[in-house]
N, C-alpha and C positions, 0 to 999 in steps of 0.2 A: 332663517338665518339672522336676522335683527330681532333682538332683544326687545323690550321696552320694560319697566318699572318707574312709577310715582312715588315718591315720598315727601309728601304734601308739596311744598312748591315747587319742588326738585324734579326733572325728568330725567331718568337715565334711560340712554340707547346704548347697545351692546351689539357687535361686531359679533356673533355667535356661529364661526365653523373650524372648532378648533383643531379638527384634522387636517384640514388646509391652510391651518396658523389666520385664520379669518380672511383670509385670501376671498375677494367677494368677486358678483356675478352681476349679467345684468338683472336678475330678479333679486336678487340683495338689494340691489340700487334703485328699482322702484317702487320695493318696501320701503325701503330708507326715507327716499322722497315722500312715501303716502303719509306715513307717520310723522314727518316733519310738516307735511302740510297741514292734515288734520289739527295737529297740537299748535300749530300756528298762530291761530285767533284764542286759544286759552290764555287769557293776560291773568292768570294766578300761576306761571310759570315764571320764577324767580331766575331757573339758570337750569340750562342742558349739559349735561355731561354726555360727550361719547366716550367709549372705552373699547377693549376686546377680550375675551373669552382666553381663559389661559394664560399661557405665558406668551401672546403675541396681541398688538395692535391689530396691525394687519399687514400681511406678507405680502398687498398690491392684488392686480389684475389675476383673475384664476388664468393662466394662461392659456390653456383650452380654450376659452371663452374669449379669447381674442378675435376679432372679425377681420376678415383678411379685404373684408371691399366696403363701403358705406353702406349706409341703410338708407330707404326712400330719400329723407329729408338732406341727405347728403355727411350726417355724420359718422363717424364711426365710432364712438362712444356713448352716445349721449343717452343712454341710463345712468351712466356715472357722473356726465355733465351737469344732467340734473338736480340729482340728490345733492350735488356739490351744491350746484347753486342754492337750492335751499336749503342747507346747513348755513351755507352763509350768510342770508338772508333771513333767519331766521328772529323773529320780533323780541329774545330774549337774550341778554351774555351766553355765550357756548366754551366751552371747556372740554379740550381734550386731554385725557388721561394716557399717557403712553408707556407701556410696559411692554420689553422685545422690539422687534419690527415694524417698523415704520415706512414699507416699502412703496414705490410709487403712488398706486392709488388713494394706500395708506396714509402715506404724505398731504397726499393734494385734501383729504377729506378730514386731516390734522389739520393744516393751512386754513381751510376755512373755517377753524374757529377760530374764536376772537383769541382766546390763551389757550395753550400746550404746556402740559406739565412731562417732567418723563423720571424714569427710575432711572439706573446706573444699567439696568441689561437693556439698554431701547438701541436701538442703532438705526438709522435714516440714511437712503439713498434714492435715489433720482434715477432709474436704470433704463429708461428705452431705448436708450444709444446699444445698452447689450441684446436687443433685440431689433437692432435694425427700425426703431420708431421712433415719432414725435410726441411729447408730452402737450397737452392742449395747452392753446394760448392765454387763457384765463390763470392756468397752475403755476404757468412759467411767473408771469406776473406777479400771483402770490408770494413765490417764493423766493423772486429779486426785492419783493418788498419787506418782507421777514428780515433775509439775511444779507441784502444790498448785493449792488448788482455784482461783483466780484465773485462772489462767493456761490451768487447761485449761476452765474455760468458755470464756474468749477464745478459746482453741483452736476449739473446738468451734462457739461463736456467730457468728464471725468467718467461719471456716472460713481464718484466718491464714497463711500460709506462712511458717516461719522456718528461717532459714538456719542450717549449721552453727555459726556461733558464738553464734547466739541461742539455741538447742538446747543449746548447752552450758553460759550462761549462765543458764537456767530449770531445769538439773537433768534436760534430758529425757536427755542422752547424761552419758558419763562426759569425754568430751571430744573435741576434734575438730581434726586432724591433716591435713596435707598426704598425707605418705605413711600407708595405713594400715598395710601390712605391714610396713615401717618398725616402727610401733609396735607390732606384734602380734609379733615375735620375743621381743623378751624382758620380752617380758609372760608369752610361753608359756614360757620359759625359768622364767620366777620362780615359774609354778605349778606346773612341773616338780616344783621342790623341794622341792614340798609333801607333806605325806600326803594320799592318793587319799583314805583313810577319814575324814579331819578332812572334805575340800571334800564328798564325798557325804552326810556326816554332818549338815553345816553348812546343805547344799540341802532334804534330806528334816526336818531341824525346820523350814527358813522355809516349806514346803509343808504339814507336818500346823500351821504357826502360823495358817495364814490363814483367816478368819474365811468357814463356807459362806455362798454366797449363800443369800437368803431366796427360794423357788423360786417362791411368789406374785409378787414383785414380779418375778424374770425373763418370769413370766409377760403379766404386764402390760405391760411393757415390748413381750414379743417380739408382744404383741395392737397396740400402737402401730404397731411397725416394718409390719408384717400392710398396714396401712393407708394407712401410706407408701408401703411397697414398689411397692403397686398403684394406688397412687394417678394421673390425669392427669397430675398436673402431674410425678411423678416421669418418668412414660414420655416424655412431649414432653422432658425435661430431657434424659434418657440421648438419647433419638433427635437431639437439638440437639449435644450433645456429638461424638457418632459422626458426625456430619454435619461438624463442622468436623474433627475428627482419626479418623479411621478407625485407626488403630495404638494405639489406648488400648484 
């Protein structure tokens, strides 16, 4: 379901299930991470590009694939936790590419790159609230930092849909474009020009800048989610969902 392609500095990862609009799993998410890790320590990587297959980002969590109770370690996600973390963490500038949907999980693994570009068909929501869940504590954060905190309550309370140019007026994208490769040519051209050792220099302080999370309160948090996850009204929500759209 993950893509990968080199073009000499350049790594592209690709979102690949395009009959689920790249709606991912948790085996999506620990490709995601193996491949993020692996390519980790290559310092001839200039810049990552994620993207997705077709006409979608990615349409979020496969719903099916939703866990109704934690796993050992206590979370309920955390294939997707991961690969987050190391998309964000990652020792080189990241750039996501957004075309179509951008839904939850979609989001949160947009969020953690460093820039998000999107087309005019992209559209972004926040939706656990329509299913009775929590969005992780780290995502939320994200995405009060993007779009300040207003906005991503709204986000989040709402469970809002905004289109590419509200996305780009809130701060959440850098901008949004008809074509996008269009505008990804000599974007890559101008980082071309750059020093490799300034951009990875420049990626590795904003990652030792950022402040660790407090592990209590992920914990707390991931004890809420716990509850949600398996809660009635979540499972009737996911089985209601699946009921009208079986391809999500």
């Amino acid at each position: 379901m993950i893509q990968m392609e080199r073009d000499g500095d350049v790594l592209y990862l690709r979102l690949h299930r395009p009959e689920k609009k790249n709606a991912v799993d948790p085996s999506a998410m620990v490709e995601l991470r193996r491949l993020l890790v692996e390519n980790a320590g290559d310092e001839s990587v200039r810049l990552l590009v994620l993207r997705g297959s077709g006409d979608s980002f990615c349409a979020g969590y496969d719903i099916a694939q939703i866990p109704d109770e934690p796993a050992p370690d206590g979370r309920m996600v955390g294939a997707l936790d991961d690969a987050v973390a190391a998309l964000s963490d990652f020792p080189a500038p990241t750039l996501a590419l957004i075309d179509g949907p951008a839904y939850g999980a979609g989001l949160e693994l947009a969020l953690a790159c460093d820039l998000r570009m999107c087309s005019h068909r992209s559209r972004f929501c926040m939706p656990p609230a329509k299913l009775g869940l929590l969005y992780s504590l780290e995502g939320m954060q994200r995405l009060e930092q993007a779009v300040g905190q207003q906005q991503a309550r709204h986000m989040i309370y709402t469970a809002q849909v905004l289109s590419g140019a509200e996305a780009r007026a809130c701060g959440l994208v850098l901008g949004c474009v008809e074509d996008l490769q269009e505008w990804f040519e000599p974007f890559l051209n101008r980082i071309r020009t750059l020093s490799i050792g300034s951009l990875r220099g420049a990626k590795k302080a904003l990652v030792l800048g950022k402040s660790s999370p407090d592990v209590k309160m992920i914990g707390r948090v991931e004890a809420l989610r716990a509850g949600l996850f398996g809660s009635r009204e979540a499972k009737e929500r996911k089985a209601k969902l699946l009921r009208r759209n079986p391809s999500v």
